[in-house]
C-alpha positions in Angstrom: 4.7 -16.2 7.0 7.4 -13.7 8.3 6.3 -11.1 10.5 8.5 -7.7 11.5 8.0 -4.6 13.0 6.7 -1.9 11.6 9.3 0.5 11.7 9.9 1.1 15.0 6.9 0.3 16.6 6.2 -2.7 18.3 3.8 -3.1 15.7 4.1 -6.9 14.3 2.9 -6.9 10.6 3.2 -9.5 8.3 6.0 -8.6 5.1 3.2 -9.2 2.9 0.1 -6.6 3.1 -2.8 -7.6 1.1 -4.2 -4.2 -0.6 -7.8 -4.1 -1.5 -8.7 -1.8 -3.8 -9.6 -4.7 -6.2 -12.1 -5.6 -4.1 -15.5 -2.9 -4.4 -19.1 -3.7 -5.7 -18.5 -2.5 -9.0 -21.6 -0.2 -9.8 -20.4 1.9 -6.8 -16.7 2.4 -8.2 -14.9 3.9 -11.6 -13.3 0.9 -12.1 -15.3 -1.8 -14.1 -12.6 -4.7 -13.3 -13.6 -4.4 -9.9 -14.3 -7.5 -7.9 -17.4 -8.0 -5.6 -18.4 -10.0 -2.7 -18.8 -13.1 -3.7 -15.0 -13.2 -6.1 -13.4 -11.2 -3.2 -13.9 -12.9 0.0 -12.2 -16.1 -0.8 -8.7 -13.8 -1.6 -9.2 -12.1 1.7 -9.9 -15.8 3.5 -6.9 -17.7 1.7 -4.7 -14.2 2.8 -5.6 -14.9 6.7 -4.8 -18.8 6.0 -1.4 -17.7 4.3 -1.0 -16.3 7.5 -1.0 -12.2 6.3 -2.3 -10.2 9.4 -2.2 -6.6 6.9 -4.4 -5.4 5.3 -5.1 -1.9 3.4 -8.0 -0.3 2.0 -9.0 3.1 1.4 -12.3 4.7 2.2 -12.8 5.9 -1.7 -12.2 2.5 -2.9 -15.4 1.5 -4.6 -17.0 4.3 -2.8 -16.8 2.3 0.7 -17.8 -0.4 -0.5 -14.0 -1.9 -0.2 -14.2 -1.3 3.8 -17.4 -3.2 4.2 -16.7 -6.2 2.3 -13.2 -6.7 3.7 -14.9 -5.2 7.3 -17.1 -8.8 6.8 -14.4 -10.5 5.4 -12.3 -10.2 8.1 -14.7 -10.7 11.0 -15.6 -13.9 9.5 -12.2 -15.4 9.0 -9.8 -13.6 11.2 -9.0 -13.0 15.1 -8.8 -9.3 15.4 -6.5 -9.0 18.0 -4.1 -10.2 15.5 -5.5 -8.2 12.5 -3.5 -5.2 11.7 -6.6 -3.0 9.8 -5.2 0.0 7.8 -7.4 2.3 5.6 -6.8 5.7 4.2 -8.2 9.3 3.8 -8.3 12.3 1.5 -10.5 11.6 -1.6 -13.7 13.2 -2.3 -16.4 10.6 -0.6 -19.0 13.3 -1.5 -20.1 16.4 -3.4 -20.1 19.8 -2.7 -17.8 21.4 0.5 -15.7 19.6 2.6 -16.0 16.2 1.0 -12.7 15.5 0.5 -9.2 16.6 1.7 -7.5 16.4 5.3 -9.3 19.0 7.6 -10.4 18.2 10.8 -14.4 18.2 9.8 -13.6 16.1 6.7 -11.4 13.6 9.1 -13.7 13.4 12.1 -16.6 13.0 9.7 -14.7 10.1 7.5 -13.3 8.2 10.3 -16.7 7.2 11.7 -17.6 6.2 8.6 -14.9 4.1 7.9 -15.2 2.7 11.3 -18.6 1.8 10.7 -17.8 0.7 7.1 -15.2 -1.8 8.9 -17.6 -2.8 11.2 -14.1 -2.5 14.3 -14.7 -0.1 16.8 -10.9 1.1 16.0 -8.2 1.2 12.7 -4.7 -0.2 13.4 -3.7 2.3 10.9 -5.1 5.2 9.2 -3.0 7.4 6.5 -3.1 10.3 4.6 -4.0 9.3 1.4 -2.3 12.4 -0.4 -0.8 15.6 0.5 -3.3 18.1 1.2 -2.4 21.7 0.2 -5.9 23.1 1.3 -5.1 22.4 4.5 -2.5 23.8 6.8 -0.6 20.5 7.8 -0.6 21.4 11.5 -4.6 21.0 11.5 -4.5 17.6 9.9 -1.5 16.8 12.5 -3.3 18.0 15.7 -6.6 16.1 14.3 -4.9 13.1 13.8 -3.2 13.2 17.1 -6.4 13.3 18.6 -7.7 10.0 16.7 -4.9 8.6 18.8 -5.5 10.1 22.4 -9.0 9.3 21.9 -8.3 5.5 20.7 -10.1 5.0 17.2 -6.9 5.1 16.0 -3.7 3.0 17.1 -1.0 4.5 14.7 -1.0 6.6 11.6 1.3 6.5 8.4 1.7 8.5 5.4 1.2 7.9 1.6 2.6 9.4 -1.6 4.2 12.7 -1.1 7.4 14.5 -1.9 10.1 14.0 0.6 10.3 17.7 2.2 6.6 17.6 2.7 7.3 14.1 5.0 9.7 15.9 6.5 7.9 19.1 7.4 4.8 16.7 8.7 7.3 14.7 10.9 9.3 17.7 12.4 6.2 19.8 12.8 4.7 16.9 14.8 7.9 16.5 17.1 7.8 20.4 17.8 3.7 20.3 18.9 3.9 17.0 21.1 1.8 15.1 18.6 2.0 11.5 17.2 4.7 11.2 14.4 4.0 9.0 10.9 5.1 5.3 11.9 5.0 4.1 7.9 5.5 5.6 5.0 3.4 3.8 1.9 4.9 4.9 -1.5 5.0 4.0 -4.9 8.6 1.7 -5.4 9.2 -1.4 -7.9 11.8 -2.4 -10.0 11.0 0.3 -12.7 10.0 2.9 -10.6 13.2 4.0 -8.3 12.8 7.8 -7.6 11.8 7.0 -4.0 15.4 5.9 -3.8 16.8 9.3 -4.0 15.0 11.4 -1.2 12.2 9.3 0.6 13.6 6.4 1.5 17.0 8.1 3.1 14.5 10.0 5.0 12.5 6.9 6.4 15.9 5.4 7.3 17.0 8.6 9.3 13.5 8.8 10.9 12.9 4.6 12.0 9.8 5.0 9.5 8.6 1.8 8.0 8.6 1.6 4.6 5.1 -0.2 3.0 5.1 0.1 -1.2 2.7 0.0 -3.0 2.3 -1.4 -6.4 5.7 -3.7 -5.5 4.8 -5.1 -9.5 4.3 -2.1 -11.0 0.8 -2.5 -11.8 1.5 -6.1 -13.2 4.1 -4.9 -15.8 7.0 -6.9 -13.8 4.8 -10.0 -13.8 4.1 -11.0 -17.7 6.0 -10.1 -21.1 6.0 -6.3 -22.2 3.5 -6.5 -24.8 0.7 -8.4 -23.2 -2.1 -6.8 -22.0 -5.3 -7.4 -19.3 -8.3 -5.7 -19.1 -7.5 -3.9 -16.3 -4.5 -2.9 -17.9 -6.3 -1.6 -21.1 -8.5 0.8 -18.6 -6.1 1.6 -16.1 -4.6 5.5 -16.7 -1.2 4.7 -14.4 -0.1 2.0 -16.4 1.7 5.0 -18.4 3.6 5.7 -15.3 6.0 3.3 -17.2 7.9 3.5 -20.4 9.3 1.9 -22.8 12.8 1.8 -21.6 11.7 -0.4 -18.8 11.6 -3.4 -21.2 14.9 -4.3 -20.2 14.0 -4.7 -16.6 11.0 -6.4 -17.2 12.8 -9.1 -19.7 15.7 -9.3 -16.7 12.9 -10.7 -14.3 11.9 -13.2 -16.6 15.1 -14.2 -17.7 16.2 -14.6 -13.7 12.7 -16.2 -13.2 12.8 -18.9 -15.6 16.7 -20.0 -14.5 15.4 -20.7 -11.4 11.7 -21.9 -12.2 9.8 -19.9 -10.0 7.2 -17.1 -11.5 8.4 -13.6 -12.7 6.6 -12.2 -9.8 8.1 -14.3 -7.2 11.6 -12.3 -8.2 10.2 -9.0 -8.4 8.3 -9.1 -5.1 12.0 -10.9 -3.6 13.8 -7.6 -4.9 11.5 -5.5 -3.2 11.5 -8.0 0.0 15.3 -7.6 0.2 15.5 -4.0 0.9 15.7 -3.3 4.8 13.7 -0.8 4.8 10.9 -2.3 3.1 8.6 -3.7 6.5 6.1 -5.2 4.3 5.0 -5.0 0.1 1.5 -4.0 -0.8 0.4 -6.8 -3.1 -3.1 -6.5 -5.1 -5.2 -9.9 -5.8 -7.5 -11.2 -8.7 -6.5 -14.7 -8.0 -5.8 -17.0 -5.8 -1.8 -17.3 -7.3 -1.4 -13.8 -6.7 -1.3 -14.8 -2.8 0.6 -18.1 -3.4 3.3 -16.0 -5.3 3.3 -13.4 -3.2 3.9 -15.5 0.3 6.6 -17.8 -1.6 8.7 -14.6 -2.5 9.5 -14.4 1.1 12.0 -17.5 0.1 13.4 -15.9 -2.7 16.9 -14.8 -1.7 19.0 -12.9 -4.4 22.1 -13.2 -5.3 24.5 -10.1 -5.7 24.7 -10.7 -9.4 21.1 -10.7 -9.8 20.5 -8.0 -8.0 22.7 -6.0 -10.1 21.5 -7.5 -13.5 18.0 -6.1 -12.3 19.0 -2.8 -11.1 21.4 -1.9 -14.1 18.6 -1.2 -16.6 16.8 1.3 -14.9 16.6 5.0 -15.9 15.1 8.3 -13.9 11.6 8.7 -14.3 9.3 11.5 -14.1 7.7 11.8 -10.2 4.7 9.5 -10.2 2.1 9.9 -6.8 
C-alpha cells in the first residue's frame, strides 16, 4: 500500500479510501442491496490487511447503522492510532426541526452521536456532507472550528459543492481565524469531468486534497454498458451518466484486456494518476473490489492511453 499526504497536512492516508455506505443493516436504510454485519466485516478486515488506513462513512448511511458496524469493525481489526476515521454530516437523522442541515445544534448534537456510533472518542475527519443554504456558512465554520479546538475532531474536509461556494467557505475561514477544509471529496471518474473545470484548479491553488468519490462511476467503468446489477436497477444516480459515455466505457475495456488486468484496475489507475487526487473512494460488495482496487496503484498509463480514454468524453450536466 502507498500512503501520501493529505493535501497539505501531515496527515498520512492511504491512496485507497474504503467508503462504506454499502455496509448498513438493511431494515434501517433505503437501500435494499445493503450489506449487514455479518457480509460487511470481512471487506472492512481484508481492507486493514491490504494495508488501507481510510475509511469513510456518513452518519445517514443506513441510519447509523454504517458507523457502528465499521465503529466494531475497526476496533477489532485495526490499530487506531494508525486509522484515519472520516464520517460526514448534513442529512436528515430525524423528523421534525433541526434534524438535518449544518447549524451548530444539528452539528453538536450529530457529532456525539456519531462518536458514539464509532465507538472513538474522536473523528480523523468529519465533512460537510452538502452545502447547506439554511445556514449562514460562518455558523457552520465557527462550529466546526470549535470541534477542532475542543479535540473530537482532528481535521475537517468538504463534499460536493459548486466551486465559489468552496471558495467562499475557505476565504471566510482565513478572515475569522478558523480551521480551513484540508480535503475536498467530489464526484470525478472517467465519465464525469466537470470537476475539472472549476474545483479541482481551486484545490490546487488552495493545497486541498483531493478524495473522489465514486472513482467507477457507480460501476459503469467496470463491466460492458448494457449489463446491469441489482443495485444498479434501484439506484437513481446511475442516470447521472448517458449514453455518450459508451465510448469511454468500451476504451477501458479495450485498454484492460491488452494488458490483462480488469477494467477497473484501469479506471481507478486514471483516477490514481492525477496529482491532485490524495486518495479514490472505492465502494465494496466483494472481496475483488479491494484486490482491484489496491493493484491499481501499479497501473501506470501510458500518454497514449491516457489520451484514448480522455478523448471520448463530453460536458455533462452538474451532478452533487
Amino acid at each position: 500500500m502507498e500512503y501520501v499526504k493529505l493535501g497539505t497536512t501531515g496527515l498520512d492516508v492511504s491512496r485507497i479510501c474504503l467508503g462504506c455506505l454499502n455496509f448498513g443493516d438493511p431494515a434501517r436504510g433505503i437501500q435494499s442491496w445493503s450489506m449487514d454485519e455479518d457480509s460487511s466485516r470481512p471487506l472492512i478486515r481484508q481492507a486493514v490487511e491490504a494495508g488501507i488506513n481510510f475509511f469513510d462513512t456518513a452518519n445517514v448511511y443506513s441510519a447509523g447503522s454504517s458507523e457502528e458496524i465499521l465503529g466494531r469493525a475497526l476496533a477489532e481489526y485495526g490499530t487506531r492510532d494508525e486509522l484515519v476515521i472520516a464520517t460526514k454530516i448534513h442529512g436528515r437523522m430525524h423528523p421534525g426541526p433541526n434534524g438535518q442541515g449544518l447549524s451548530r445544534k444539528a452539528i453538536l448534537t450529530q457529532i456525539d452521536k456519531s462518536l458514539a456510533r464509532l465507538g472513538v472518542d474522536y473523528i480523523d475527519l468529519l465533512q460537510p456532507h452538502r452545502w447547506d443554504a439554511a445556514t449562514p456558512i460562518e455558523e457552520t465554520l465557527e462550529t466546526l472550528h470549535g470541534l477542532i479546538t475542543s479535540g473530537k475532531v482532528r481535521y475537517i474536509g468538504a463534499s460536493s459543492m459548486f466551486a465559489w461556494q468552496f471558495s467562499k467557505a475557505q476565504y471566510t475561514a482565513q478572515a475569522n481565524g478558523w480551521t480551513p477544509f484540508v480535503s475536498m471529496q467530489n464526484h470525478y471518474n472517467l465519465i464525469y469531468r466537470e470537476e475539472e473545470r472549476e474545483m479541482m484548479p481551486l484545490c490546487d491553488d488552495l493545497g486541498v486534497g483531493v478524495i473522489p468519490w465514486s472513482p467507477l462511476a457507480r460501476g459503469k467503468l467496470t463491466r460492458p454498458w448494457d449489463e446491469a446489477t441489482h443495485r444498479s436497477e434501484l439506484d437513481s444516480r446511475q442516470g447521472l451518466y448517458v449514453p455518450e459515455d459508451r465510448a469511454i466505457v468500451e476504451e477501458v475495456a479495450a485498454i484492460a484486456e491488452a494488458r490483462g488486468v480488469p477494467a477497473a484496475q484501469v479506471a481507478l489507475a486514471w483516477v490514481n494518476q492525477n496529482r491532485l487526487v490524495s486518495s479514490a473512494i472505492i465502494g465494496a460488495s466483494k472481496p475483488h473490489h479491494i484486490t482491484d482496487a489496491v493493484a491499481s496503484l501499479d497501473v501506470v498509463l501510458t500518454a497514449e492511453e491516457i489520451a484514448r480514454l480522455e478523448q471520448p468524453y463530453r460536458p455533462h450536466l452538474f451532478a452533487s
